[in-house]
C-alpha positions in Angstrom: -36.5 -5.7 13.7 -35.2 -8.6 16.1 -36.0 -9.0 19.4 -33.7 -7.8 21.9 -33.7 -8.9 25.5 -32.0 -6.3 27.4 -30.0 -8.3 30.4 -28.9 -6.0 33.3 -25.2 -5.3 33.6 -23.6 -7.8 36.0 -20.7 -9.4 37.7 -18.3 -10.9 35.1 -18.8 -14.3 37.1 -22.7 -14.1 36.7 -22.3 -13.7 33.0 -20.3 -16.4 33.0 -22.6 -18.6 34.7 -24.9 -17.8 32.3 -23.1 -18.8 29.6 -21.2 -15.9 28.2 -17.8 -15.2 28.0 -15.4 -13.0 31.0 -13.2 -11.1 30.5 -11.5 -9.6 33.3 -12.9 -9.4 36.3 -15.2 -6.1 35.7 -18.9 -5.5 35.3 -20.1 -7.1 31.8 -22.7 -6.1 29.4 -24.3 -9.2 27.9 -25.8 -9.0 24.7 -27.6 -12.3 23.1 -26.9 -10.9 19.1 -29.6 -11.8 16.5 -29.3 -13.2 13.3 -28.5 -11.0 10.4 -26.7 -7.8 10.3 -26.7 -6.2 13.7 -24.3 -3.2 15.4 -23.9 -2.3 18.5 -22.3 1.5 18.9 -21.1 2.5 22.6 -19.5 5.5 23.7 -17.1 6.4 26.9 -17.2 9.2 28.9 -15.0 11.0 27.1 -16.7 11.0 23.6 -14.5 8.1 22.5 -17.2 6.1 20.0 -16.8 2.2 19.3 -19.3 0.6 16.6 -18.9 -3.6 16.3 -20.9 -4.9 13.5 -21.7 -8.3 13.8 -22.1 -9.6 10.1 -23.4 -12.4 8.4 -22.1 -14.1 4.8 -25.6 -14.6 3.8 -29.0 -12.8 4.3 -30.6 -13.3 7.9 -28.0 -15.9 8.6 -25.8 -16.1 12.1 -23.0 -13.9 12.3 -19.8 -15.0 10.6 -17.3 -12.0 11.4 -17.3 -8.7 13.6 -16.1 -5.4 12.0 -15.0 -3.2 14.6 -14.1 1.0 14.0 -13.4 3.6 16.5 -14.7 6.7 15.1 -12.9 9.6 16.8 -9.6 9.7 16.6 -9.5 12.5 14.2 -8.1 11.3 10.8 -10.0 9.4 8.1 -8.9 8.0 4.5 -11.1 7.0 1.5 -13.3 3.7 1.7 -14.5 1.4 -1.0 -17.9 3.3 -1.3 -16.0 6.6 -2.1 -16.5 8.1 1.1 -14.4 8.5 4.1 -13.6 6.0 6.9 -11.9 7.2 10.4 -8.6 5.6 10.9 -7.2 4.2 14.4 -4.5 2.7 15.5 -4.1 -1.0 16.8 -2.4 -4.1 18.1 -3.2 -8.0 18.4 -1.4 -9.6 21.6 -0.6 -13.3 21.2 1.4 -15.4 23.2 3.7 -13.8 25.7 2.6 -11.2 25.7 4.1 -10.4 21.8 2.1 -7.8 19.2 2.0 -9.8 16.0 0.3 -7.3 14.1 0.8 -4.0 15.2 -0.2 0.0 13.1 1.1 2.2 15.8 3.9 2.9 13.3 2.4 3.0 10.4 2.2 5.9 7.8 -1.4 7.7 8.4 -2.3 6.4 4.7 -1.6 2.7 6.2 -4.0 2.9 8.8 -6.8 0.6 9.5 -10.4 1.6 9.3 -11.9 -1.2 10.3 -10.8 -4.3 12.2 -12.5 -7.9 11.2 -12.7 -10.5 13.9 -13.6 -13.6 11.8 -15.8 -15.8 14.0 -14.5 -19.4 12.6 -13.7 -22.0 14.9 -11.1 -24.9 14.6 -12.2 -28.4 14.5 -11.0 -29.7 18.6 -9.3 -32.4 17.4 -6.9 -30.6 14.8 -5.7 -28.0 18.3 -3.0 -29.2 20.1 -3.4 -29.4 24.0 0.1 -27.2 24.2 1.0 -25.5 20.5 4.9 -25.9 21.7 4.5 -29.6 21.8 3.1 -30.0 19.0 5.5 -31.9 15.8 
C-alpha cells in the first residue's frame, strides 16, 4: 500500500501556503494522493457518504481523472458490471454564475452515477488572459 502522510486539518490559508488549493475560506483537509488507483470515502454528520476515486490510465501511473458518487440518496440504476450504482443529482457552475450541465430535472433513469473530473490541463499559451476578448 502507499504511504500516506496524514497532515492535520488546517486553515484554508495554511494549506495554501503549502501548496494546495483553497477553497473558501473553511478548515481544509489536505491529502498528498499517491500514484495509482486511490479513493478517499468521507461521510457528514448526517450519514450523507461521498467516495472520489482518483484514477490513473495506466497501472501505478499519476492520476489522470477523479470519479466522484454520492452513495445515499436512495435510488440506484444498473452499471456496466451488472450491478447497481446509486444515482444523484448534479450541477456544474461556470461563468456567472450559469449551470451548464444540470440533472436536477432529469428522468430518474437519466441520472448520473458517477461524476468524472478529468485532470488534463491546457497548454498556458493556448488560454486567453480574458475568454470574452478573445477572436
Amino acid at each position: 500500500m502507499a504511504d500516506i502522510i496524514d497532515l492535520p486539518i488546517m486553515r484554508a490559508a495554511d494549506a495554501e501556503a503549502i501548496g494546495f488549493a483553497r477553497f473558501n475560506d473553511v478548515p481544509h483537509k489536505a491529502i498528498d494522493v499517491p500514484d495509482g488507483g486511490f479513493t478517499i470515502s468521507a461521510k457528514t454528520s448526517d450519514g450523507n457518504r461521498v467516495t472520489l476515486y482518483f484514477g490513473p490510465y495506466e497501472t501505478g501511473g499519476p492520476p489522470r481523472f477523479i470519479d466522484i458518487q454520492y452513495h445515499d440518496r436512495g435510488s440506484t440504476i444498473p452499471d456496466a458490471n451488472g450491478g447497481r450504482a446509486p444515482t444523484f443529482d448534479s450541477f456544474a457552475i461556470s461563468k456567472g454564475g450559469a449551470h451548464v450541465v444540470d440533472s436536477r430535472d432529469l428522468p430518474e433513469e437519466r441520472k448520473p452515477s458517477i461524476l468524472v473530473l478529468m485532470l488534463d490541463r491546457i497548454a498556458a499559451e493556448m488560454v486567453p488572459t480574458d475568454p470574452d476578448q478573445s477572436a
